[in-house]
N, C-alpha and C positions, 0 to 999 in steps of 0.2 A: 626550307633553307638547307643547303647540301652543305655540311664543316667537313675540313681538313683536319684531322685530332693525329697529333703527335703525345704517344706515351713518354714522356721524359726518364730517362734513365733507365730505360726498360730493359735489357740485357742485364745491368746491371742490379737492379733489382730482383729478377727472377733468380739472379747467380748467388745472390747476399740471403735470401728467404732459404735456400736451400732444401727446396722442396721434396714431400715425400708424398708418393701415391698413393699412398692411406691416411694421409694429414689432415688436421681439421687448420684451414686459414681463413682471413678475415682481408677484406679489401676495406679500411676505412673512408675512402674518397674515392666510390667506385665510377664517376667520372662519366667519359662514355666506354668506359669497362677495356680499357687498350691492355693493362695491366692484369687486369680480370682474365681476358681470354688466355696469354699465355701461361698463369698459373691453372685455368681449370684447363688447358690441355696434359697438362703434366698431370692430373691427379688419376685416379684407376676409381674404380668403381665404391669403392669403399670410400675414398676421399672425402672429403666434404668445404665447398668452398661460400662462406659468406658475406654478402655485396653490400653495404653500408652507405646512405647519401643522403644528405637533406634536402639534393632536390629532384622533386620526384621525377621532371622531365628526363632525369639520369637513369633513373630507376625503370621511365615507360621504356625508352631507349635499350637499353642492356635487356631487354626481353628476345630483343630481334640480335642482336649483338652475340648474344650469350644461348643461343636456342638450341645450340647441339650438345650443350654439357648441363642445362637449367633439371635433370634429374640428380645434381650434384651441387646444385648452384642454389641459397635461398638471400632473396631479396630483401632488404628490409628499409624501412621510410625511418631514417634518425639522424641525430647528430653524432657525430664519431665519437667525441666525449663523452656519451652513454653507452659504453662497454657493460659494464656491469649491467645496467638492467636489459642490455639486448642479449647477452649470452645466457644469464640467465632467464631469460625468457625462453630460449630457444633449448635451456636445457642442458645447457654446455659448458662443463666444469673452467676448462680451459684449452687452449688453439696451441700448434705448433706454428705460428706465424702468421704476422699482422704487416700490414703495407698502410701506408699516411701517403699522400703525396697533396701538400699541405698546398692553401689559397684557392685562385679563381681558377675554374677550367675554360680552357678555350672556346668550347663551344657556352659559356655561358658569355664571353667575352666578346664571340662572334654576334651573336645574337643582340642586334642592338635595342632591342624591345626591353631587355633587362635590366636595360640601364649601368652598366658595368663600363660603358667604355666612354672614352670622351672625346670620340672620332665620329659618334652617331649623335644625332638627335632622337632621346627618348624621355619619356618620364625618370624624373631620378625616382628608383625605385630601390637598385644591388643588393636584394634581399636573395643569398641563396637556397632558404627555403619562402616559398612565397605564400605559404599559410602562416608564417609571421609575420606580427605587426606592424615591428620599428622599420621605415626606408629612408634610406637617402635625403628621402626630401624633409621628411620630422626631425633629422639629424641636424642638414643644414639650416632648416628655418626654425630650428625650435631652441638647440640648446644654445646654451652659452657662449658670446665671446670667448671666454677665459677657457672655456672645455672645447668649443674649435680651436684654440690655439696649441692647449694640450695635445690632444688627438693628430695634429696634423705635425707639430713637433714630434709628439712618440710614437706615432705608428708609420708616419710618412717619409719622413728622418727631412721636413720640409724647412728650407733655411729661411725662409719668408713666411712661414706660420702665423707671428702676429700681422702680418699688412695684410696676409689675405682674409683671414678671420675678422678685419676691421672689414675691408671690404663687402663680405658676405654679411654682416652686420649693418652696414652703411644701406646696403640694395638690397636687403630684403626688406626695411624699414619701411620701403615704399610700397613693396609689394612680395608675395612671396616666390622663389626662386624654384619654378617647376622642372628644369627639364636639362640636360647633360649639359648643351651647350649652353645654353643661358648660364650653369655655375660656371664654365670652361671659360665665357667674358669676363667674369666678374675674379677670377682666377687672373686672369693673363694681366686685368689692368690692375691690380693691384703691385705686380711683381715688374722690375726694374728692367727696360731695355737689354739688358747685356744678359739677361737669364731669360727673355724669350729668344735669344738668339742658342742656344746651346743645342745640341743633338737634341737633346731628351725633352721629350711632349713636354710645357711648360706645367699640365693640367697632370700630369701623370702619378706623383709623389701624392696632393692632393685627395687624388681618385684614390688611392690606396689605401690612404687612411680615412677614408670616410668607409670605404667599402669594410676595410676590420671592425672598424665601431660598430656600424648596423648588424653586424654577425657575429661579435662578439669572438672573434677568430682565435683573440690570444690566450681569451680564458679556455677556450676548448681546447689550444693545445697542448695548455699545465695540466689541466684535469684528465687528456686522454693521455698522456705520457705517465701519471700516476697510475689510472687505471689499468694501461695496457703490461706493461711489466708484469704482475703479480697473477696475471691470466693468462701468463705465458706457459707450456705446459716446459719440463726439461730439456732443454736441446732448442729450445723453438726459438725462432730471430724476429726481432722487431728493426724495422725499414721506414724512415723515416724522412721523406723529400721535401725542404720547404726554400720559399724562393725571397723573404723576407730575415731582415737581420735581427728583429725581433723574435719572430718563431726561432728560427736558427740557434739563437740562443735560450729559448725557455727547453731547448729540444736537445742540448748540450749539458747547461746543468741538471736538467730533469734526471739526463740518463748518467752522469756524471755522479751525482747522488745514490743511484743505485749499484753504481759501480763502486765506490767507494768503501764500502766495508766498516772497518773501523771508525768508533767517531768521537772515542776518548780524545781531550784534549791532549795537544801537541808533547808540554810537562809530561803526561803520566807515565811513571816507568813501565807498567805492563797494561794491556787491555785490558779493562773492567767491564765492558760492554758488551763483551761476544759477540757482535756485530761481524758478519760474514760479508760479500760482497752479494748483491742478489743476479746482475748480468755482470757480463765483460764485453768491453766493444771491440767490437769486430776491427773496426779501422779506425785511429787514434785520432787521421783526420779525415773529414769530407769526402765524401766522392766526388768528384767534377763532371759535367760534361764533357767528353771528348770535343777534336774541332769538327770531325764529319756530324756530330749532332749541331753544332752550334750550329751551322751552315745549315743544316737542313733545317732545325725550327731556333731560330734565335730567341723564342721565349724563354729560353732553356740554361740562359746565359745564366743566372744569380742560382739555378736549382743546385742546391748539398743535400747529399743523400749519405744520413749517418745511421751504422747498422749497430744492436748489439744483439747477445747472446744468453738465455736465460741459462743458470749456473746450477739452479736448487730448487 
């Protein structure tokens, strides 16, 4: 299968990292490596850049991708949320810069075999790494009414959440709900004439929040925004792309917290705490897509890419 992969924000991210040709950085979503290749050209021999992904198809891929810098380049099979034990594994106190660029990658999205999209017929599977367990389909025919309705309310921001949750409750009763489009029916009929009329895939919100559930997307991105901060070496920028109002926000106060410094109550007349600020962000708000990017990949619409600054 031949993809079309657009690095989102990529200018813009290589200009926020602020890269140094002796730096040690970290690709946490190294994707099919778009992002990857422009910081391992900047790096000089001493550099050192490492490629992080839970799915390995990313990983076989960036071999050919990445083959003229891979004596600077090291690979690793994980979740981004295991900073800690991947850097120390590798030995490495701390990186001058870290890159997120959080959700599905297009070529997992192209790929209709992975069940990611709900324009193809495939097994429901959206597991981005596929030596894990939980899919798609254990999700929708196994858990609860009341935690489909949760899920599809908090991760998909879905205004029809309980009638569809009834729905996939009502037809799988009968039998169990295997494959993309088979949930995308049972999706459509449940939801009201005038919201399958609208732009937007009617299955799309849905598809979203099933796919965070099976991958646990939101917990990894509180735990890797804790862990990445504090393995920031001085001077070093954490890059942060997510395309979800969920992430967006656990990616906001995460770093908002560290930014923050003091954390005596408001009353106190003097700081008791000694609390220092640990980064400072770079840009107070968001970075946007330009329009020449929208145009060229309109997936790119919802991505915010927030940077900050380790201090200490």
């Amino acid at each position: 299968m031949t993809f079309t992969h657009y690095s989102v924000l990529l200018e813009e991210c290589i200009q926020a990292l602020n890269i140094r040709p002796d730096g040690i950085y970290l690709d946490g979503t190294l994707g099919r490596a778009g992002h990857s290749r422009r910081i391992a050209e900047q790096l000089g021999e001493s550099g050192r850049l490492i490629c992080v992904d839970r799915d390995q198809a990313a990983l076989d891929a960036a071999r050919e991708r990445l083959a003229a810098w891979l004596d600077r380049v090291t690979l690793v099979h994980s979740n981004f949320s295991e900073i800690d034990s991947i850097l120390d594994g590798l030995g490495i106190a701390g990186v001058d810069g870290m890159l997120f660029d959080l959700g599905v990658s297009s070529p997992q999205l192209d790929d209709a075999e992975r069940g990611f999209s709900y324009m193809a017929d495939a097994p429901l599977d959206m597991r981005m790494d596929q030596s894990e367990g939980l899919t798609a389909a254990d999700v929708v025919n196994g858990w609860s009414q009341d935690e489909l309705r949760r899920i599809l309310l908090q991760y998909g921001e879905e205004r029809y959440a309980g009638l569809i949750a009834a729905a996939i409750a009502r037809r799988r009763a009968d039998k169990p709900i295997e494959t993309t489009l088979e949930l995308v029916d049972v999706i459509k009929s449940a939801m009201p004439g005038k919201a399958l009329k609208e732009k937007q895939h009617p299955a799309k919100r849905s598809f979203q929040a099933i796919r965070i559930a099976v991958n646990d997307e939101l917990t990894a991105v509180d735990k890797m925004i804790r862990a990445a901060v504090p393995r920031l070496n001085k001077g070093g920028r954490l890059a942060v792309i997510s395309f979800h109002s969920g992430e967006d926000r656990l990616v906001k106060n995460g770093l908002g917290a560290f930014a923050r410094g003091c954390t005596c109550p408001p009353d106190f007349p003097v700081c008791v705490c000694g609390k220092t600020p640990d980064i400072r962000l770079v840009n107070k708000k968001p970075i946007l897509p330009g329009a020449q990017e929208l145009e060229e990949n309109p997936r790119s619409r919802s991505a915010k890419l927030r940077v900050a600054e380790k201090l200490k």
